[in-house]
N, C-alpha and C positions, 0 to 999 in steps of 0.2 A: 113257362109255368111260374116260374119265381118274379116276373113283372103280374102277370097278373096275381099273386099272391099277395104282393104290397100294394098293389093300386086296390086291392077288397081290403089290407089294414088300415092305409089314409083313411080310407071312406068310411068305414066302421067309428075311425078315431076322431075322425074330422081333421086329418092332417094334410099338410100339403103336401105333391112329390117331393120326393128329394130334387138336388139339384146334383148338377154333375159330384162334387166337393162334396157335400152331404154324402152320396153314396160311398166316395174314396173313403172318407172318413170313417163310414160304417164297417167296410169290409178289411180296414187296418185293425176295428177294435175287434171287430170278429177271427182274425187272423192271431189276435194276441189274447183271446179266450181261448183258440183252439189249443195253441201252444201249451198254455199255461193247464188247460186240463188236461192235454195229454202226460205233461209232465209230472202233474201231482194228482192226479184224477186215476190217472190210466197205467204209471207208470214209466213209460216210456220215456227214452233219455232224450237229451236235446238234440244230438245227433241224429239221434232215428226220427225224433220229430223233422229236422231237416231234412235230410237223405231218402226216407219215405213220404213221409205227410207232402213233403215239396213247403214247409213253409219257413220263413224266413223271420218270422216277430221274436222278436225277445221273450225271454217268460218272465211272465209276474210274481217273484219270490212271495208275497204276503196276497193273500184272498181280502180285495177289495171291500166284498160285503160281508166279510168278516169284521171289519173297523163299523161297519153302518150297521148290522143286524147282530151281533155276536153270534154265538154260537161256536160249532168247530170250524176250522176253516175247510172252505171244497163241501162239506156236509151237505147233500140233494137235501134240498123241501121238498114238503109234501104238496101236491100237487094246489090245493086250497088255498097256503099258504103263499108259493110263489104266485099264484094271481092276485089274492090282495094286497104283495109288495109290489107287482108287476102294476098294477090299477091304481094304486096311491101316490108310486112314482110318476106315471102318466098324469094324474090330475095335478101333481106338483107342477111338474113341468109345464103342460099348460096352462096353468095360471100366470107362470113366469111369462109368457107369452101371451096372454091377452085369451088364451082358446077353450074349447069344451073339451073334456077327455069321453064325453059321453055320444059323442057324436053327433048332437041333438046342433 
């Protein structure tokens, strides 16, 4: 289910697969979001992040898009608003790279 999840994202995005490296890379930073919300999102200590979660990433003492968007740090968007930083970062990025964010 989750390959075909991402192979229906590329295609909507107009991105390529990942590559082997692409993917690692993904699921390290997904592994050091987990942490990091569980520790200041949810609670939870590092340990039990460790010990239960099973994950190993460091946690991120400062909220990334706290520096980029202000606001509080960890603070949920509402759901409008994470799409159009989620959609503007997409067509940033694509542009860096030559691509459409629009799929076209």
């Amino acid at each position: 289910m989750t390959k075909r999840l991402e192979h229906m994202v590329f295609l909507r995005y107009g991105l390529p697969s990942w590559t082997a490296a692409d993917h690692a890379r993904h699921k390290r930073a997904d592994r050091l979001a987990a942490a990091s919300e569980a520790v200041h999102v949810a609670g939870w200590s590092r340990e039990e992040v460790r010990r239960t979660l099973k994950i190993q990433a460091a946690v991120l003492e400062e909220d990334p898009l706290a520096a980029v968007y202000g606001g509080r740090p960890r603070e949920p968007w509402p759901p409008g608003l994470a799409c159009e930083r989620f959609l503007a970062e997409l067509g940033r990025l694509m542009q860096l790279v030559g691509g459409s964010a629009d799929g076209a």
